[in-house]
N, C-alpha and C positions, 0 to 999 in steps of 0.2 A: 790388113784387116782392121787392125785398131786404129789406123787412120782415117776410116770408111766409118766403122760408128761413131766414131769424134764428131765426123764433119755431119752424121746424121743427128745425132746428139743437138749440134750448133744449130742443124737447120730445125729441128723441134722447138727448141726453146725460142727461135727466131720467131717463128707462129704463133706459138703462147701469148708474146708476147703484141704481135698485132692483132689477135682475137682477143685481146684484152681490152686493148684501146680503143676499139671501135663497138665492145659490149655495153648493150643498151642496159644499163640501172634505171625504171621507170622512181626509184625514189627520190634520185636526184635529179633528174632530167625533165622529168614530165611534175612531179610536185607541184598540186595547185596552193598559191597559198593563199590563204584567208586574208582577206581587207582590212588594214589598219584603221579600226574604228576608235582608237584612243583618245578624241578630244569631241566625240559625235554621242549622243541620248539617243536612247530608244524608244519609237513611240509608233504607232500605228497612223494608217491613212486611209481614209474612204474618199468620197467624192459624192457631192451633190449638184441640180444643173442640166442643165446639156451636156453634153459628152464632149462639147467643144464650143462650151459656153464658159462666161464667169465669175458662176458659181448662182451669186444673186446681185441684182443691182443695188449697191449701197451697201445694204447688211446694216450690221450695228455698229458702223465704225462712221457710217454717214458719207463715204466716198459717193456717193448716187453711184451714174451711169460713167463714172471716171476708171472706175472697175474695168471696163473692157477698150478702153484708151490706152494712148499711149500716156505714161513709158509702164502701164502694169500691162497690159497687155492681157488680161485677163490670167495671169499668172499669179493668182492668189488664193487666198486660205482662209476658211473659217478656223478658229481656235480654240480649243479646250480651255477651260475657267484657267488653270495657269500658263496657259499662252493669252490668251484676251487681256485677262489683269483687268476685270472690271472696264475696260477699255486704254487702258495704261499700254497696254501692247499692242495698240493701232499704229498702224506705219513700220513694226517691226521687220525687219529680214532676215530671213533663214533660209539656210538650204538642205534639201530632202532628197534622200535617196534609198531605192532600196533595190537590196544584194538577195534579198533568198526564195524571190519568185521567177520564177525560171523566165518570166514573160519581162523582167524588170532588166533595164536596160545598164544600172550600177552606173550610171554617169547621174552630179547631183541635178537636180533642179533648183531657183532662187524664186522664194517665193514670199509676197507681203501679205502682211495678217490686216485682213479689210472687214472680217464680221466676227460674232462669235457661235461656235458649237456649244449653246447651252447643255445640252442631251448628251455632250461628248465627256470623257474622263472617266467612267465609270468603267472602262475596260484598258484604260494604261489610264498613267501621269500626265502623259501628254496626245494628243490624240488630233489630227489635221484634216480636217472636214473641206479636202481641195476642191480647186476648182475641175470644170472636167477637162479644160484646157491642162491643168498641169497635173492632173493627174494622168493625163497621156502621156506627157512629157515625161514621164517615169520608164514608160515601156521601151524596150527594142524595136527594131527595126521590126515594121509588119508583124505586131506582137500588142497593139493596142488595146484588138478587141478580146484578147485572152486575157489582159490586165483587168479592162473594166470587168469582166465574168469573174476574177475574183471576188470583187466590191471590195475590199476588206486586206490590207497588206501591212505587213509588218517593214518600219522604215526605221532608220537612222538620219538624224538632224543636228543640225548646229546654228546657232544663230549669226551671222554674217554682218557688216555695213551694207546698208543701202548706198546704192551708184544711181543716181541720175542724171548721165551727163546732161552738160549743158541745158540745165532746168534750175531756176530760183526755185526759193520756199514759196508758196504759192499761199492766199489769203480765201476762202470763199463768202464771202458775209452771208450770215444763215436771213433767209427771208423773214422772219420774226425781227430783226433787227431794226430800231429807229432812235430818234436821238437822244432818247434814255435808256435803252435795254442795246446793249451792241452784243452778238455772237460769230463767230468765226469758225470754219473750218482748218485746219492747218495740213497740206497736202506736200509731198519730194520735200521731205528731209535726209538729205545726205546724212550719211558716216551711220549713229545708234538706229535714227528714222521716227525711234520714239519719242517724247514730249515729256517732263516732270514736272516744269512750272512753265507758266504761259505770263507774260506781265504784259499793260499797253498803256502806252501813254496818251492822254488826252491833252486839253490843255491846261485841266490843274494838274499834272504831274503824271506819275506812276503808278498803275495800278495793277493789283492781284486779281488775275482774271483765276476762274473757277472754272472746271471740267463739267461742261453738263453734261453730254454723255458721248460712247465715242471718242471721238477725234474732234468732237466741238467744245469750243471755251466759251464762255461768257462773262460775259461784267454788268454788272444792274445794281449801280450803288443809288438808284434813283434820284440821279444829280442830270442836268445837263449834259451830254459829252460835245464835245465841238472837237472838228476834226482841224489840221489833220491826224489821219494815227498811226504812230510807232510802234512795232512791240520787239519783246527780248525773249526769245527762245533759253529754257537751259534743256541738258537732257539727263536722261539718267546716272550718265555718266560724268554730269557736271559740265559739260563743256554748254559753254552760252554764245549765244549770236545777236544783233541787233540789226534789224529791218527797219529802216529811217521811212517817216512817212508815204507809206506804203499805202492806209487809205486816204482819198485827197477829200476836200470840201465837196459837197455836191457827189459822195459816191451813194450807190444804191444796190439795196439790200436785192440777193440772188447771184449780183454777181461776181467773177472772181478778180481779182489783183495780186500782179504779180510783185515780187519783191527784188531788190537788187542783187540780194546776196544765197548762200547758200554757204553749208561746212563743209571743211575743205573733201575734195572727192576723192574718196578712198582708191586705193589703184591693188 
């Protein structure tokens, strides 16, 4: 008899112990955990445009119809006054994602700042007036047109290097340009993307080109310039490049030249 509850005993505790091991605890098991947003700003996102346009052609950054080319692909962003930076922020890269609309897909998108949201910032710090190309790009799967009927979506962003493979810096001479007033566009800046000093060499030397607005520079020291012409990139972050006569004798204002070089491509 006491051999008989021992061994029922033994077989109790045998149970226990495999109804223990295979008890589901939903707080460790199932535990959703919230997204590591510790190096990412918080800022809201709307969209202007077409729904699967980009955005506007040119903007205030002076890209024209390069907006919806390659390599932007129409994956760009109007800016709030502290993303534009008065146009200091043209050419920037960031990427944007958002986690708390059921319709948002939580994978980033990479997007360059090509105009500005004047009108934006009064409701965050930072505030992305996308395109409607990439503000699709935000949604889930078959979840695009619940995104855009938000209008309005609360994101997280980080600014990022720009990658354009296998693309030089690229020159566009603004059509105002002749042999006394010369202006440039500066377009695929790898690595910051942004611009702090613009310099060009003529042929008396080195000169301090001036931001006229945008993403355009100019020089109008109302001297001669004779080609050809060199210029020296720095960026915000100090790093400098030099593009060796880049425009030749005989080039003409409207159109673009490419350069040899680019910073080194971020991986």
């Amino acid at each position: 008899m006491a051999l008989t509850l021992q061994r029922a005993s033994s077989q109790l505790l045998i149970l226990v112990i495999i109804l223990s091991i295979f008890q589901v605890t939903p707080s460790f098991s199932f535990e959703h955990k919230k997204p590591n947003h510790k190096h990412w700003k918080h800022a809201v996102a709307t969209y202007y445009g077409p729904k699967n346009g980009c955005g506007s052609e040119g903007g205030a950054c002076g890209y024209k119809s390069a907006v919806k080319e390659a390599p932007f692909y129409s994956l760009v962003s109007a800016g709030s006054p502290l993303l534009y930076q008065q146009g200091k922020g043209c050419g920037s890269c960031y990427e944007v994602k958002c986690t708390q609309d059921p319709a948002c897909s939580g994978d980033p998108v990479r997007v360059v700042i090509t105009d500005e949201c004047a009108g934006c910032g009064s409701d965050s710090k930072y505030h992305f007036d996308l395109s409607g190309t990439s503000f699709a790009s935000l949604a889930a799967v078959g979840q695009k047109q619940k995104l855009f009927k938000s209008g309005k979506i609360s994101i997280v962003f980080r600014k990022v290097k720009c990658q354009y493979p296998k693309r030089t810096i690229a020159f566009e001479v603004d059509s105002g340009s002749n042999h006394y007033y010369f202006a440039t566009l500066v377009k695929f800046v790898n690595g910051d993307g942004d611009i702090e000093k613009l310099e060009m060499k003529t042929d008396s030397g080195w000169h301090s080109m001036q931001r006229s607005w945008g993403a355009l520079w100019k020089l109008d020291k109302g001297i001669q310039l004779k080609p050809p012409f060199s210029f020296k990139l720095t960026t915000k972050a100090g790093k400098t490049i030099s593009a060796k006569n880049v425009i030749p004798a005989g080039w003409n204002a409207g159109k673009t030249y490419q350069s040899s070089v680019n910073f080194h491509h971020p991986k």
